[in-house]
N, C-alpha and C positions, 0 to 999 in steps of 0.2 A: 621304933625297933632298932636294937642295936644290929652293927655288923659283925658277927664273929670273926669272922676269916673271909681272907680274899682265893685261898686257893680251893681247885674244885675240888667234890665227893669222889671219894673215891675208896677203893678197899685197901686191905691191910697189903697187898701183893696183888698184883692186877695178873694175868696170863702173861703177859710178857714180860714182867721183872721175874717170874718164877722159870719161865726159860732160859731168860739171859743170865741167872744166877747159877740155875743145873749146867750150862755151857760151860762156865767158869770151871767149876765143881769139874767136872769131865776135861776139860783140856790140864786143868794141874795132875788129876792122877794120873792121866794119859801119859803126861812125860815119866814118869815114875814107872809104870807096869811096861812104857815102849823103850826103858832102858835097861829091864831085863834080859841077861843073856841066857839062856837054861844050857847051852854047851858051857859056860865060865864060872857061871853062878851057882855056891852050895847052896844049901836049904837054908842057913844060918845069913846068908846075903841076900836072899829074897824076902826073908824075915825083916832083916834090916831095910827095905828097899821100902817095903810096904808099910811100916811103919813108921819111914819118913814120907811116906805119902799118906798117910793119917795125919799125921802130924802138920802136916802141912797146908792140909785142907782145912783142920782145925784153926791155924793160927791165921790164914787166909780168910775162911770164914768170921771170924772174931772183926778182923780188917775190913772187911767187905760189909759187915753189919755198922761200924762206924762209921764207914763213906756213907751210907744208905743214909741212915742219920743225918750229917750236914748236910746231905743234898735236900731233904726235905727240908732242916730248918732254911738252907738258904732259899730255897724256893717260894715257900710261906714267907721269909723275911722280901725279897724281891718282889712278890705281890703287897706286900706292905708299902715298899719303897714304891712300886707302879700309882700304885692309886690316891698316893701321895701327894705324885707329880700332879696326875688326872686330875685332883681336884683345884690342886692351887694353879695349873696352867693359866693364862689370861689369855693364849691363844689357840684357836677352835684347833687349826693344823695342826700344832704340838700334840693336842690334847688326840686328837683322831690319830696323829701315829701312836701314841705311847697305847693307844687301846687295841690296834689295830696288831701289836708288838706282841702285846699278851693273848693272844686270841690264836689258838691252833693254827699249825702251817695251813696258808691255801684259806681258809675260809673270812681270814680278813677282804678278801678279791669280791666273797659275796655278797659284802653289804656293801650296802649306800651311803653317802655321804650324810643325809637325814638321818640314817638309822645309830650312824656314830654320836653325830650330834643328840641322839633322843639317850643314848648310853651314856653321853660324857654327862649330861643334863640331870638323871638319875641318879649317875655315881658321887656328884655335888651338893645335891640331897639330901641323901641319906647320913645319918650319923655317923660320925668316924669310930672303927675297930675299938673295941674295948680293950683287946688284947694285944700287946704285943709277940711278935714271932715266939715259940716255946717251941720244944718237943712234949708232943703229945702223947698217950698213953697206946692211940694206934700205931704211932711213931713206932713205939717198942715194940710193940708187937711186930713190927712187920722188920725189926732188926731182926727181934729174935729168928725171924722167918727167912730171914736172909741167912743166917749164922746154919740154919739149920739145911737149908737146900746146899750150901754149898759142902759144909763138911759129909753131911749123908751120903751125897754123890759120891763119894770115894767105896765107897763098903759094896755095890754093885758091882765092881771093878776087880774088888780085890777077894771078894769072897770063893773064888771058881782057886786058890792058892789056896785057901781056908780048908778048902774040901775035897781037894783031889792031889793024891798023893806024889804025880807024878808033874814035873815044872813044866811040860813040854803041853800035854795036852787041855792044862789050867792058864795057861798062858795063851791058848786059843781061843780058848772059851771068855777070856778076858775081855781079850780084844774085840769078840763078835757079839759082849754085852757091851762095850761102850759103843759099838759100831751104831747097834740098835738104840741105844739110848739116846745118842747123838739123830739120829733120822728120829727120833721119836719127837726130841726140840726142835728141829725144823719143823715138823708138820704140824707141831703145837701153833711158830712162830707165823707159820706160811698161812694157817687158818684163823689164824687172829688177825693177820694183815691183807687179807683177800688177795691171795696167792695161793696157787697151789703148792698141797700137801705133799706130794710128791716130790716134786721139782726143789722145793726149797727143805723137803728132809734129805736128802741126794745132794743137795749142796752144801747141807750143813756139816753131813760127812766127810766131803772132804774138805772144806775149811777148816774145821776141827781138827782132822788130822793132820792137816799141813801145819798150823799153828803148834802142833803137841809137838811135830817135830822139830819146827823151826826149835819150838823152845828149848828142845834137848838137844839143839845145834849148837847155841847158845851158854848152854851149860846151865838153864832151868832148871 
């Protein structure tokens, strides 16, 4: 039986890449909608404003789906190069870190030294990968899926302008959907990492917010 791949199953966008990409998405328009002024600002500048925060999440998102990209081919390539090593190591030690290297933080501590050596012994085995490193067809998919959370993210933000005629009170309503949207990825983040819901959606508010600002400190 061949090896296909060394890297594990896993889905197009797992729970926590789909937060940490709507976070992104959220702190870029954030700088944009938190450097509206409605006392300075015509409607022609808020126009403008907003449509460089389209545009921006667009061309971000584009960016963000090409990192996404290499980090998977490097990672698939990296378990190519690990098990590489693994097999042609000639010593057992070598051979038990480089596995022990690849193996989720913290659960290398739970196996045994037998149980390394009964992995290294397996992995020596079996036939070497057909394939080398590629981008895969889920690959794309889960670009396009990055492309697609991060520029969406902007239009929750900015649609309360889209729809209410006056700058003052669409400019509240802005800010109290990204408020929510933002505790919405923390609770996502906090319940996927066995933490609470609460505590780490309240944190991620104002992280977020801090970060929108810094970055319109900045000149983001």
């Amino acid at each position: 039986m061949a090896v296909q791949t060394v890297a594990p199953a896993r889905g197009v966008l797992d729970p926590l890449d789909r937060s940490s990409e709507l976070l992104f998405g959220l702190i870029m328009v954030m700088t944009f909608t938190g450097s509206i002024s409605v006392a300075e600002s015509g409607h022609g500048q808020i126009r403008d404003t907003l449509l460089g925060a389209i545009g921006c999440n667009l061309a971000w998102g584009i960016i963000d789906a090409g990192m996404y990209l290499m980090a998977r081919f490097t990672e698939r390539a990296r378990g190519l190069i690990t098990l590489k090593a693994i097999r042609e190591a000639h010593d057992a030690t070598q051979a038990h870190l480089l596995i022990g290297e690849a193996l989720p933080f913290g659960l290398s501590r739970l196996i045994a030294d037998e149980d390394f050596e009964r992995v290294r012994g397996w992995l020596r085995e079996v036939p070497a990968p057909v394939h080398d490193a590629a981008i895969t067809r889920e690959d794309l998919a889960g670009g396009f899926g990055v492309f697609l959370l991060v520029f969406l993210s902007t239009f929750p933000v900015v649609i309360p302008f889209l729809l209410m005629r006056n700058a003052g009170p669409a400019l509240r309503v802005s800010h109290a959907v990204a408020i929510l949207m933002l505790f919405r990825v923390g609770w996502s983040i906090g319940t996927h990492t066995g933490r609470s819901g609460w505590r780490v959606g309240l944190l991620m508010v104002v992280v977020g917010t801090a970060l929108a600002v810094m970055t319109m400190a900045l000149g983001g």
